[in-house]
PyMOL Python script that loads the backbone (N, CA, C, O; Angstrom):
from pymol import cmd

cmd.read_pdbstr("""\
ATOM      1  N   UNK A   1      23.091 -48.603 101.704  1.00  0.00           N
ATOM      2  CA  UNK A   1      22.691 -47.440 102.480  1.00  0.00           C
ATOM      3  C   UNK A   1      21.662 -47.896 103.517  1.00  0.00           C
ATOM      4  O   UNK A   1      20.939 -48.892 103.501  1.00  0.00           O
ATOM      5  N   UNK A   2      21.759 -47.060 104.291  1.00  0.00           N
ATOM      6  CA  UNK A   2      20.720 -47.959 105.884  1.00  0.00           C
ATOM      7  C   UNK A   2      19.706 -46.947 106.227  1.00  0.00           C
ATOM      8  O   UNK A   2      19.419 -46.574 107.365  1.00  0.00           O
ATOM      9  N   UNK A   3      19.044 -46.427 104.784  1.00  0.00           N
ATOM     10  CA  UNK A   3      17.760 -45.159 105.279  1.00  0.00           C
ATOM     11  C   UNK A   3      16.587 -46.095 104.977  1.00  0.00           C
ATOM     12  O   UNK A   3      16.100 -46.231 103.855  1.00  0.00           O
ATOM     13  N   UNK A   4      16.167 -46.749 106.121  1.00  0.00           N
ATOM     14  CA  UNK A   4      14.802 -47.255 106.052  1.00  0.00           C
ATOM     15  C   UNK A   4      13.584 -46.677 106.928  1.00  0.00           C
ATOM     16  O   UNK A   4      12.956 -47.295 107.789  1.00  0.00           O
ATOM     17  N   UNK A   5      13.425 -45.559 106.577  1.00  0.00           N
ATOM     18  CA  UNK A   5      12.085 -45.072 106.587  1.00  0.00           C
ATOM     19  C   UNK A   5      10.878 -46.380 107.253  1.00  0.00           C
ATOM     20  O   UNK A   5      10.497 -46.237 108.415  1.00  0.00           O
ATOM     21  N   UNK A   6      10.524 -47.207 106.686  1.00  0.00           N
ATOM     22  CA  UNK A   6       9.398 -48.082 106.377  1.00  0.00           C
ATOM     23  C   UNK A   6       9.763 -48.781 107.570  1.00  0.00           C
ATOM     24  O   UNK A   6       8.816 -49.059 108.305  1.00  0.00           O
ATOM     25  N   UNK A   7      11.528 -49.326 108.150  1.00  0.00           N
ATOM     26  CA  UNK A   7      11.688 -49.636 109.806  1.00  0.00           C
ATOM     27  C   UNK A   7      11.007 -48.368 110.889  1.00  0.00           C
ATOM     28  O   UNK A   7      10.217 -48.469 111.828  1.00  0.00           O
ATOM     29  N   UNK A   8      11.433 -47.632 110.519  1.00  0.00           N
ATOM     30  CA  UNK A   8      11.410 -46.187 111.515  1.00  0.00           C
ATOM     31  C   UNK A   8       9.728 -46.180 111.955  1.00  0.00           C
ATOM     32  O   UNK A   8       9.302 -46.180 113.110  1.00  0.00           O
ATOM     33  N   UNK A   9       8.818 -46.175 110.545  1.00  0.00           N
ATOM     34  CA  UNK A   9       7.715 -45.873 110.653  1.00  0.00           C
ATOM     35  C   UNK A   9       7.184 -47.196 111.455  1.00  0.00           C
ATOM     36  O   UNK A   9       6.005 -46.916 111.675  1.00  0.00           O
ATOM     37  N   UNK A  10       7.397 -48.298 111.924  1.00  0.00           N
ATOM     38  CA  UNK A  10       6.966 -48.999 112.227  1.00  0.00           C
ATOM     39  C   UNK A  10       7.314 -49.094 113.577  1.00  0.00           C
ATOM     40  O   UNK A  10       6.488 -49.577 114.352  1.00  0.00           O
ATOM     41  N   UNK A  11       8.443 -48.699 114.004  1.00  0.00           N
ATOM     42  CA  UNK A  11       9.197 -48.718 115.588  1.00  0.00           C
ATOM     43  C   UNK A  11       8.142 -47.639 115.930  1.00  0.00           C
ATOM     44  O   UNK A  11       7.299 -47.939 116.776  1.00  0.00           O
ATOM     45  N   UNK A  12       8.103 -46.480 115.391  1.00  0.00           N
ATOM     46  CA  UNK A  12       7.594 -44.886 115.811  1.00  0.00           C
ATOM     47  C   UNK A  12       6.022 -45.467 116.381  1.00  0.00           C
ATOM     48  O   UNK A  12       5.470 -45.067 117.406  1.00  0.00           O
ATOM     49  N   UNK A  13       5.357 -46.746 115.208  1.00  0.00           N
ATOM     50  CA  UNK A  13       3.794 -47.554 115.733  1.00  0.00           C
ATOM     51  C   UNK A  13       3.795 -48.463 116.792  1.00  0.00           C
ATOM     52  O   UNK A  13       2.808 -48.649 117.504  1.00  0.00           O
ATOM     53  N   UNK A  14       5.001 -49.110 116.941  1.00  0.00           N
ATOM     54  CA  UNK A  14       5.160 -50.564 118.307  1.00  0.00           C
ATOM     55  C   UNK A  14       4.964 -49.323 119.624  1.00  0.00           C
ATOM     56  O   UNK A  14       4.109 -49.592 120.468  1.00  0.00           O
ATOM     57  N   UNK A  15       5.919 -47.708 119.817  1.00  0.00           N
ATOM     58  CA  UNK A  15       5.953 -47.131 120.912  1.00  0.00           C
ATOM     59  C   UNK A  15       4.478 -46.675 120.759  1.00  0.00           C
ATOM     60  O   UNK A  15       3.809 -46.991 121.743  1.00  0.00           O
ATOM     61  N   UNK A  16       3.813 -46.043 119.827  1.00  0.00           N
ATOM     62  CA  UNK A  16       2.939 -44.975 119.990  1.00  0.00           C
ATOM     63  C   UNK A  16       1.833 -45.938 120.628  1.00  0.00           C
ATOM     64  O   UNK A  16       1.460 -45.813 121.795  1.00  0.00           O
ATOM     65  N   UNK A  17       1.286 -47.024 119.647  1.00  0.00           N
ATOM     66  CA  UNK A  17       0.767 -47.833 119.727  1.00  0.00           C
ATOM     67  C   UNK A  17       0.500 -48.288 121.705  1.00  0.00           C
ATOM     68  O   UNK A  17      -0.484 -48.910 122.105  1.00  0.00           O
ATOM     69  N   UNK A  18       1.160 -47.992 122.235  1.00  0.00           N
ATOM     70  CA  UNK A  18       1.303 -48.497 123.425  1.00  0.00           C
ATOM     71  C   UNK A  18       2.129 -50.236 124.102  1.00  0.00           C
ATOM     72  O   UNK A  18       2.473 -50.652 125.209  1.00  0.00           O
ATOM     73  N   UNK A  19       2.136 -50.875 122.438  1.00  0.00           N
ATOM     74  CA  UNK A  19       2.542 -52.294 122.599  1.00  0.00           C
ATOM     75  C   UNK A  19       3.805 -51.988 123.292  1.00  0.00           C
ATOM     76  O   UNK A  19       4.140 -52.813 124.141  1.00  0.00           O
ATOM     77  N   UNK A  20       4.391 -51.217 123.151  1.00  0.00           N
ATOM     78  CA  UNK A  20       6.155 -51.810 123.772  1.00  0.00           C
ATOM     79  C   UNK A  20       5.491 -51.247 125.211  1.00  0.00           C
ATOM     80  O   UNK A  20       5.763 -52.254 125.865  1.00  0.00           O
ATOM     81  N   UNK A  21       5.083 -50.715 125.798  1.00  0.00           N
ATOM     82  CA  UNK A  21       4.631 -50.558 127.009  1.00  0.00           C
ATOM     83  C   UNK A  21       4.052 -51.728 127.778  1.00  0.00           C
ATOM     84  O   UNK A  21       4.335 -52.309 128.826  1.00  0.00           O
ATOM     85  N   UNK A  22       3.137 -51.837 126.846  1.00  0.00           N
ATOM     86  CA  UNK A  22       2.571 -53.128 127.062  1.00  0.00           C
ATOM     87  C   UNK A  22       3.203 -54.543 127.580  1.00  0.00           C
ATOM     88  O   UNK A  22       2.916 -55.280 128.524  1.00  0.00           O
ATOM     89  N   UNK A  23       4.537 -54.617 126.182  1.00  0.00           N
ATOM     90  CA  UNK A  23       5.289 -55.857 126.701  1.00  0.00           C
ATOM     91  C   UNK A  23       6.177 -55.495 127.885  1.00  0.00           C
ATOM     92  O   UNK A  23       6.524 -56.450 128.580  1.00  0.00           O
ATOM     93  N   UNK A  24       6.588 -54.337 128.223  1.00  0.00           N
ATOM     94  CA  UNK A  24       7.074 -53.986 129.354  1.00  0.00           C
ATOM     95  C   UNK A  24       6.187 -54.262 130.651  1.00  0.00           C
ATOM     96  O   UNK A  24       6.863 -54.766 131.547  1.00  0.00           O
ATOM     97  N   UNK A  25       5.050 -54.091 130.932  1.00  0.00           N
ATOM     98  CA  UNK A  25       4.276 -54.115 131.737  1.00  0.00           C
ATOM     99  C   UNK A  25       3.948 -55.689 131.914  1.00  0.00           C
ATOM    100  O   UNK A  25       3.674 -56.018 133.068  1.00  0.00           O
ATOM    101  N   UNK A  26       3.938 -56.517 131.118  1.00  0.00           N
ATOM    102  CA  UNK A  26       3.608 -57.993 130.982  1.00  0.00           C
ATOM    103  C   UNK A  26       4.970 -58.963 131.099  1.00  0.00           C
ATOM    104  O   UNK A  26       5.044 -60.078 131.616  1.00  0.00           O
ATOM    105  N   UNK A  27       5.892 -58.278 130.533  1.00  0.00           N
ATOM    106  CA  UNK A  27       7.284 -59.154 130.595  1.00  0.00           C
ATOM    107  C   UNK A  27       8.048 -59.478 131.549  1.00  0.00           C
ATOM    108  O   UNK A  27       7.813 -58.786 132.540  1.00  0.00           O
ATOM    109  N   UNK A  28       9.102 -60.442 131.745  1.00  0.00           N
ATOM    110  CA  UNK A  28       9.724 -60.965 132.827  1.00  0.00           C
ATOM    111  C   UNK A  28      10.749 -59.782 133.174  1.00  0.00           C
ATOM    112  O   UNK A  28      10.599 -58.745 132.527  1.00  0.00           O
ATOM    113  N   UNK A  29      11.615 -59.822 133.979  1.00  0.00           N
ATOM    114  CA  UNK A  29      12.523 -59.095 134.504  1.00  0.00           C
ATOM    115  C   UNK A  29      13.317 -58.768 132.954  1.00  0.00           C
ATOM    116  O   UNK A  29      13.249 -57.716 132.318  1.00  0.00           O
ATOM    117  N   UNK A  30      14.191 -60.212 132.530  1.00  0.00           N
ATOM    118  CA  UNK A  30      14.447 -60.005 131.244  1.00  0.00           C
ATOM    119  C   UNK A  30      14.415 -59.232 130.569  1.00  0.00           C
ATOM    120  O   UNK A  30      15.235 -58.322 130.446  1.00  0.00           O
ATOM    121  N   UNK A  31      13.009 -59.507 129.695  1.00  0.00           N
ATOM    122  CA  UNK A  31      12.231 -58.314 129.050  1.00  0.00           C
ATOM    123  C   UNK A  31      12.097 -57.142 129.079  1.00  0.00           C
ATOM    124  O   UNK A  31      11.555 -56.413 128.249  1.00  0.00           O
ATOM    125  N   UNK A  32      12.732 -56.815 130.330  1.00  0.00           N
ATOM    126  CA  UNK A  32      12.142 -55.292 131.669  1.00  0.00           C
ATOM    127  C   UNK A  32      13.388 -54.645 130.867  1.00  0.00           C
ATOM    128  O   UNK A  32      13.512 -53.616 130.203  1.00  0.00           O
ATOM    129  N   UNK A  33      14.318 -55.779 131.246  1.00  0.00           N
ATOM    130  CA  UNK A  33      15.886 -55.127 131.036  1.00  0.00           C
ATOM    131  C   UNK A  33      15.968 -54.354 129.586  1.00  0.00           C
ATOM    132  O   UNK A  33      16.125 -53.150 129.388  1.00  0.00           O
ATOM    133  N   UNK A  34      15.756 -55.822 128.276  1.00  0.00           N
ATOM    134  CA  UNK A  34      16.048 -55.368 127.219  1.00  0.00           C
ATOM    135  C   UNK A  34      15.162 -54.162 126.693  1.00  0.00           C
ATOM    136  O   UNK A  34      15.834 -53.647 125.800  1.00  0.00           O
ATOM    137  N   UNK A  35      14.048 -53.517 126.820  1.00  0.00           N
ATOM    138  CA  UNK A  35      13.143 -53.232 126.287  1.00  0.00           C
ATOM    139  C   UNK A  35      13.676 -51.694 126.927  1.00  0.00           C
ATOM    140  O   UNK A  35      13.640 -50.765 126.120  1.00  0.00           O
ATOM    141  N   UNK A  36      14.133 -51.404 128.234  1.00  0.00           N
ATOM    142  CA  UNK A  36      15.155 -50.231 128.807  1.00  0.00           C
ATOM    143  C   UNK A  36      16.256 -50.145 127.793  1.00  0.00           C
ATOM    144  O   UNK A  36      16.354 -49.184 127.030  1.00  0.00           O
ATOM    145  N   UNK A  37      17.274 -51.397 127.794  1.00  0.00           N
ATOM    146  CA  UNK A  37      18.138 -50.818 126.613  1.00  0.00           C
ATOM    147  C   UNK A  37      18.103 -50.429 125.681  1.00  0.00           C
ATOM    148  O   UNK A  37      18.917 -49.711 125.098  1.00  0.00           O
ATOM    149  N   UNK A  38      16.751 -50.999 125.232  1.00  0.00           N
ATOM    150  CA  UNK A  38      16.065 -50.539 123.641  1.00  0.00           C
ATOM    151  C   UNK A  38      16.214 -49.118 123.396  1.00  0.00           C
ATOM    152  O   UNK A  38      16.585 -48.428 122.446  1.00  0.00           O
ATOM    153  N   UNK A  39      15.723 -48.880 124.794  1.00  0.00           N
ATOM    154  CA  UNK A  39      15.162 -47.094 124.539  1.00  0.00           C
ATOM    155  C   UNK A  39      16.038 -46.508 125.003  1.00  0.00           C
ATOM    156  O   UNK A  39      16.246 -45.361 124.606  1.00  0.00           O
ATOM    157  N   UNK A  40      16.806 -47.051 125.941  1.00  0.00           N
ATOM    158  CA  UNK A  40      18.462 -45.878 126.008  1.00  0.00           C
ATOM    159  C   UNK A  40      19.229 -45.566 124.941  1.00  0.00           C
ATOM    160  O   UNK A  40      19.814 -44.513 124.686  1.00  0.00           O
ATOM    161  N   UNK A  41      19.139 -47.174 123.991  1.00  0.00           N
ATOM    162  CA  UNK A  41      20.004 -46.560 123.194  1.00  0.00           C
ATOM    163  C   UNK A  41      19.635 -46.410 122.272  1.00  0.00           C
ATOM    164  O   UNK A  41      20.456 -46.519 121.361  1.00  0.00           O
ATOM    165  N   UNK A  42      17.979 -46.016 121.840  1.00  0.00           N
ATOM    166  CA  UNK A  42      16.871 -45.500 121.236  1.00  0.00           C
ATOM    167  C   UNK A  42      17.477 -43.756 121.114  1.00  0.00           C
ATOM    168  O   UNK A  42      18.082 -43.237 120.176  1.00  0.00           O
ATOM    169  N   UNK A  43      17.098 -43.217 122.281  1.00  0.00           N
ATOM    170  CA  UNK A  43      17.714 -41.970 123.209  1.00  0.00           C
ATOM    171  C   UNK A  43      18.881 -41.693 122.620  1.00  0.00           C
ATOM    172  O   UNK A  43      18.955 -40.568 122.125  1.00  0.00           O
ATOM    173  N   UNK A  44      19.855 -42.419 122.525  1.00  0.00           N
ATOM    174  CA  UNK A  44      21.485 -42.069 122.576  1.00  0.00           C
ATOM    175  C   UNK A  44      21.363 -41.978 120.457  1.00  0.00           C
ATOM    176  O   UNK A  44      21.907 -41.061 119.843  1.00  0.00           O
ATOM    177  N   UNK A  45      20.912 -42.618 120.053  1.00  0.00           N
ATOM    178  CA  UNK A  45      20.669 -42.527 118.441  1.00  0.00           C
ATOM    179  C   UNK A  45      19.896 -41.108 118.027  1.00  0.00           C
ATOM    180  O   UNK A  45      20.082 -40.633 116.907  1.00  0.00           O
ATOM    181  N   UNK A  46      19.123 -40.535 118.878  1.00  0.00           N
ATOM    182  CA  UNK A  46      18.262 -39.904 118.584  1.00  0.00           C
ATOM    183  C   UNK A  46      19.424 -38.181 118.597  1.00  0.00           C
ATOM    184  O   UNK A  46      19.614 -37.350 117.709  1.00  0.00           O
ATOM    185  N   UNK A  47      20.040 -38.293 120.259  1.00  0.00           N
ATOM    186  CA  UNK A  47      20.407 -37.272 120.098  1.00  0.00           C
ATOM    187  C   UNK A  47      21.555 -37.038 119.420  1.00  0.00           C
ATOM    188  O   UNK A  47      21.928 -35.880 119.237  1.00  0.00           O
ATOM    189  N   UNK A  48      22.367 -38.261 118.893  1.00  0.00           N
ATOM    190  CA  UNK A  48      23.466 -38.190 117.499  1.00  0.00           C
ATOM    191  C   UNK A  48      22.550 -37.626 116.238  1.00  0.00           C
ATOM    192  O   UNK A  48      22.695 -36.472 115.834  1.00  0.00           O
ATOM    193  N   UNK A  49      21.605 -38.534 115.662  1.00  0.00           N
ATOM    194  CA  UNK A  49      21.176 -37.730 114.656  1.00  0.00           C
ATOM    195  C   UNK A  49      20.450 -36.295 114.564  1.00  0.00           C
ATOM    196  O   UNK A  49      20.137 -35.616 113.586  1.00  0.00           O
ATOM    197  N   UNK A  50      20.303 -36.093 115.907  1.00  0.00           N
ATOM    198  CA  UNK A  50      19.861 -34.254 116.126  1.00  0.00           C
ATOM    199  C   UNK A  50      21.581 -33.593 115.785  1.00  0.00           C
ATOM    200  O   UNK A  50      21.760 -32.782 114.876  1.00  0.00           O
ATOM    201  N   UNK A  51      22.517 -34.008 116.512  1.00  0.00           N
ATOM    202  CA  UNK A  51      23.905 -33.240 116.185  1.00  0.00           C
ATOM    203  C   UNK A  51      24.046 -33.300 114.897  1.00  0.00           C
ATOM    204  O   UNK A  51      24.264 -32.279 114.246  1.00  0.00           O
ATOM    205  N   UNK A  52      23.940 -34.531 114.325  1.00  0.00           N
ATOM    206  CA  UNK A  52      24.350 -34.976 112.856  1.00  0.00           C
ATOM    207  C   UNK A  52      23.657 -33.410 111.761  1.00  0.00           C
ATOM    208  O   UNK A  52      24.046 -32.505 111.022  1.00  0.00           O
ATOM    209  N   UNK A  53      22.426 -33.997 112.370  1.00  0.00           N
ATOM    210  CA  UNK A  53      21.497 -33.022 111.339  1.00  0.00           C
ATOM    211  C   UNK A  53      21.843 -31.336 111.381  1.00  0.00           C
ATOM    212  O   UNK A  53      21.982 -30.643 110.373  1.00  0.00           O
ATOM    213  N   UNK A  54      21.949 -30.851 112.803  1.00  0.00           N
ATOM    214  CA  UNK A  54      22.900 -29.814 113.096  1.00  0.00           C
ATOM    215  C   UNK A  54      23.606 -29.410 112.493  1.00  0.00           C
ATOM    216  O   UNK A  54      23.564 -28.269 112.032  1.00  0.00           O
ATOM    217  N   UNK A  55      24.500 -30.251 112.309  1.00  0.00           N
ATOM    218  CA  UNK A  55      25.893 -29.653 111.651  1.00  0.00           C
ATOM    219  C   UNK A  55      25.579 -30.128 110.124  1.00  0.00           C
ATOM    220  O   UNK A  55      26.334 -29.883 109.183  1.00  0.00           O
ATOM    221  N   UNK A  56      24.988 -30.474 110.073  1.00  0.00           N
ATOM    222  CA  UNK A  56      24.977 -30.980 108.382  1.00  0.00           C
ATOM    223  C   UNK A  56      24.217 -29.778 107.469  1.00  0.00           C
ATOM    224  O   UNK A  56      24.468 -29.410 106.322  1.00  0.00           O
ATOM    225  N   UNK A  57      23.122 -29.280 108.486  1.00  0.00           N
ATOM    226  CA  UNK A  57      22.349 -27.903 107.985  1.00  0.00           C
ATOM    227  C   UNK A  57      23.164 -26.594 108.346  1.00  0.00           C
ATOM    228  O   UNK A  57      23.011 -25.491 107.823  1.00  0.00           O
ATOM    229  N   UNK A  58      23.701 -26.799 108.944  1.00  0.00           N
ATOM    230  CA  UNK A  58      24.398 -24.935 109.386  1.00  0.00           C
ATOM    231  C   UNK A  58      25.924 -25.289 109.107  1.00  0.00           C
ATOM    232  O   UNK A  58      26.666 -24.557 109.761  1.00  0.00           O
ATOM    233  N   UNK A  59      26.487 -26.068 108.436  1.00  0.00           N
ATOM    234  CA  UNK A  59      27.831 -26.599 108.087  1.00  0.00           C
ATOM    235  C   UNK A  59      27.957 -25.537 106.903  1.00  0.00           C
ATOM    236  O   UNK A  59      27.475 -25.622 105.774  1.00  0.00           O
ATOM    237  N   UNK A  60      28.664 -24.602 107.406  1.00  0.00           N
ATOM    238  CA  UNK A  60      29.776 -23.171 106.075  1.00  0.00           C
ATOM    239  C   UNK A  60      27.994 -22.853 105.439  1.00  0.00           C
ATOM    240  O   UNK A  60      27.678 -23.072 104.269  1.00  0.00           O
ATOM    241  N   UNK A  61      27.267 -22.449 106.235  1.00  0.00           N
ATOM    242  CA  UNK A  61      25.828 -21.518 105.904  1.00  0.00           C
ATOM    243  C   UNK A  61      24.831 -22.343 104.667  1.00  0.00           C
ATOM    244  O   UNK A  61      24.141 -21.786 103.814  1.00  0.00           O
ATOM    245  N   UNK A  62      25.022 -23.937 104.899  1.00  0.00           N
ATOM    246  CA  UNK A  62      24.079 -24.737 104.012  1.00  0.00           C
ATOM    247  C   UNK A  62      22.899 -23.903 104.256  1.00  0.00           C
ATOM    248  O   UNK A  62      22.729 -23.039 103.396  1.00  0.00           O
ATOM    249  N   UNK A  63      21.908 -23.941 105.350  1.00  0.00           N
ATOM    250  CA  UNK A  63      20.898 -23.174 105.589  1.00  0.00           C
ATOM    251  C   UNK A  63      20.410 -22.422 104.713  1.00  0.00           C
ATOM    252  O   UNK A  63      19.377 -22.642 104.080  1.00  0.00           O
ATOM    253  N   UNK A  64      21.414 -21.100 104.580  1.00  0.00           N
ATOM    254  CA  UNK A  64      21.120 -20.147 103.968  1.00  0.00           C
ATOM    255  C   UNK A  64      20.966 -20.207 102.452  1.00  0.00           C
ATOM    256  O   UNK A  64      20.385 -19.464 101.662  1.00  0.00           O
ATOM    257  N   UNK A  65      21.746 -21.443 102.283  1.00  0.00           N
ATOM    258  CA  UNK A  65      21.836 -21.736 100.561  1.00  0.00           C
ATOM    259  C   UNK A  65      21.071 -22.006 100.015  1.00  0.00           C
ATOM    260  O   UNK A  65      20.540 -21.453  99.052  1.00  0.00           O
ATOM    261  N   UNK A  66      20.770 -23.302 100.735  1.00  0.00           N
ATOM    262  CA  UNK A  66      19.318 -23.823 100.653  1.00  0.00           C
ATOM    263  C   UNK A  66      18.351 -23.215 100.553  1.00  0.00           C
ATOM    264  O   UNK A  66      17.475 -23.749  99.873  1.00  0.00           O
ATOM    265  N   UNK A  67      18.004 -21.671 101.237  1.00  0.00           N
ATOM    266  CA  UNK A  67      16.817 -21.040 101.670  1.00  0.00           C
ATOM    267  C   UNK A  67      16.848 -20.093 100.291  1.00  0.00           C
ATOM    268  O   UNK A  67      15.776 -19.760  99.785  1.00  0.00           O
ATOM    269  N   UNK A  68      18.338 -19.602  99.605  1.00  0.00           N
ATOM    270  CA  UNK A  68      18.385 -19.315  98.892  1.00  0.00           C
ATOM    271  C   UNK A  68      18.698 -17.436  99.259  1.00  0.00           C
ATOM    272  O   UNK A  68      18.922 -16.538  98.448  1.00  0.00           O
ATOM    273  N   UNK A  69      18.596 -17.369 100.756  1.00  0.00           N
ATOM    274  CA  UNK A  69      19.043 -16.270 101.109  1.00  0.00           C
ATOM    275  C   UNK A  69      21.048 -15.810 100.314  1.00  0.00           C
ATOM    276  O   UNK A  69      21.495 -14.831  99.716  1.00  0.00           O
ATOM    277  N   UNK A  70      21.498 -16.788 100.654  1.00  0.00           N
ATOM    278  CA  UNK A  70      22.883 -16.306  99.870  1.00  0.00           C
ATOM    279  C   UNK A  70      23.026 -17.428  98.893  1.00  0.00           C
ATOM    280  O   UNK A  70      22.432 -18.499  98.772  1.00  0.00           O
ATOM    281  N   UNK A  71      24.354 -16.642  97.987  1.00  0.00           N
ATOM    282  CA  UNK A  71      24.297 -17.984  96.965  1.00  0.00           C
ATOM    283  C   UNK A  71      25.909 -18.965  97.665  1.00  0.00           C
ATOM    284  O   UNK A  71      26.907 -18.618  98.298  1.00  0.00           O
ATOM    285  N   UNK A  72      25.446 -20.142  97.159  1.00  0.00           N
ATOM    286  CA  UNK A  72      26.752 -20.765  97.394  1.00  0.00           C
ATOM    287  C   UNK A  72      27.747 -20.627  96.725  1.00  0.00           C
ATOM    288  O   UNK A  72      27.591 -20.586  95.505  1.00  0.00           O
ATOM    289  N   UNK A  73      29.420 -20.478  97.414  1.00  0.00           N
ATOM    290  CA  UNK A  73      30.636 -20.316  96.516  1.00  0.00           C
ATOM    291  C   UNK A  73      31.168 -21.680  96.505  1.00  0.00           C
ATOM    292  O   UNK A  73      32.184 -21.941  95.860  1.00  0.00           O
TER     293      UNK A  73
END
""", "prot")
cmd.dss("prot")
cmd.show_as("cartoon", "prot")
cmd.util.cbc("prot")
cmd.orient("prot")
């Protein structure tokens, strides 16, 4: 299974942190490049797991089941 939390929390510290800015601001063209792809397809992951999560919570009224407003059949 590929839920690593303990990666996430550490990418979420390299951006906040300012370092990936940093190596952007200091790095060669190269660097310029990869560190853009990073975060495009940073971006492009982000808004799959917003759909993912979407449909995974309001998929046949999970929501509500969960909340305990209706019961599940």
């Amino acid at each position: 299974m590929l839920l690593d939390l303990e990666l996430l929390n550490k990418l979420e510290e390299y951006i906040a942190s300012g370092d990936l800015a940093f190596e952007f601001e200091h790095g060669d063209e190269d660097k310029r490049y990869l560190i853009l792809d990073f975060l495009e397809k940073l971006m492009d992951l982000a808004e799959l797991a917003d759909e993912t999560a979407t449909e995974l919570i309001f998929k046949k009224g999970q929501l509500e089941a969960l909340a305990g407003i209706i019961p599940q059949k």
